[in-house]
N, C-alpha and C positions, 0 to 999 in steps of 0.2 A: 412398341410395347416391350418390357423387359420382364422376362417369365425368370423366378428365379428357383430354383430347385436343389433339392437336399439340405435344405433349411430347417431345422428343428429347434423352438423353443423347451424349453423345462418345461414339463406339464405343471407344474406350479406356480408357473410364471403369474398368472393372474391372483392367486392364492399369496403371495407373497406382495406383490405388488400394491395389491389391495391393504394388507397387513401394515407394510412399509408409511400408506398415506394413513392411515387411522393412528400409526403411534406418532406423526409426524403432525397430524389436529392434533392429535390429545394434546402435544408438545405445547404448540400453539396457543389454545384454549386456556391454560391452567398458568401457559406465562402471562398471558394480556390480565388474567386475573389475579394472579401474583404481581407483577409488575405497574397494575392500575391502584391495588390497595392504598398506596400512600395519596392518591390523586382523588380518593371517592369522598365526598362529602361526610364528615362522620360526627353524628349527636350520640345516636343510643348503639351505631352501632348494625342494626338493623338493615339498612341500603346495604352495605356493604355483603350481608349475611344473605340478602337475597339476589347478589349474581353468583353466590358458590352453588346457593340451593337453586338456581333456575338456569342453570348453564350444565347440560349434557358436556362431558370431556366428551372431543374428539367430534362433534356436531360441527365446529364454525360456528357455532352461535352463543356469544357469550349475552345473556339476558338477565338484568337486572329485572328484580317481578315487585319489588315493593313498589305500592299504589303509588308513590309522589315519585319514583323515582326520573320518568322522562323531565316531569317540572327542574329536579334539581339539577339534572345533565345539562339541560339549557336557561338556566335561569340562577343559579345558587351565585350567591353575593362572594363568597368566599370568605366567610367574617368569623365562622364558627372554629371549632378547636385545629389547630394547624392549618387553618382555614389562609390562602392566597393573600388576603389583606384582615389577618388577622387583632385585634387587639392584642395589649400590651408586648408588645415586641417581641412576640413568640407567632412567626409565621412560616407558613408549611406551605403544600404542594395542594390541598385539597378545596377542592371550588369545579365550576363549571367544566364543561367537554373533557371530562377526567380520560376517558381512552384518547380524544385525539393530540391532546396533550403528553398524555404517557409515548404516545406510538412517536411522538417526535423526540423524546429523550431518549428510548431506548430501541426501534426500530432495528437499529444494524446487530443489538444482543441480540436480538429473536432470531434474525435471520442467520448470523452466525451459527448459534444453538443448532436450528437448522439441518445446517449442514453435517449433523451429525447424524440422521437420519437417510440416508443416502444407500 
């Protein structure tokens, strides 16, 4: 067994540390939500307005709360405005699995960003 002594942290150490991970969710939280917008299904407007309003920054949990929205996550055609297979030759980013779709376009910016939180 290795006894080790005369070892003192910053009594803030936990006080800080704790600080450090809460601005580093907030980071997190508020990019997956900014960086999802182009990717969310958008008619009125509405889905979109309900992960700003149902997502605590800094929680880990980003929550879309409009009633259809699990439907459109897993089922949405992509046909509507900037919709994936949109009509008339104006096609966008927005249709089905919007975050796991985003998180594979921009993954490495989050994580970079990041590392600024350190």
């Amino acid at each position: 067994m290795i006894h080790f002594t005369g070892i003192t942290f910053d009594p803030n150490f936990k006080e800080n540390a704790e600080k450090n991970f809460s601005q580093a969710q907030q980071y997190i939280d508020s990019e997956v939500l900014r960086l999802s917008d182009p990717y969310v299904p958008f008619d009125t407007g509405m889905l979109k307005k309900s992960g700003i309003a149902g997502t605590v920054l800094g929680s880990g949990v980003v929550e879309y709360t409009a009633p259809y929205a699990r439907k459109q996550y897993y089922e949405n055609s992509g046909r509507g405005k900037e919709g994936l297979q949109a009509s008339g030759g104006i096609t966008g980013l927005r249709g089905k699995l919007w975050f796991e779709r985003m998180k594979a376009d921009h993954k490495k910016e989050i994580l970079q960003g990041l590392k600024n939180f350190k």
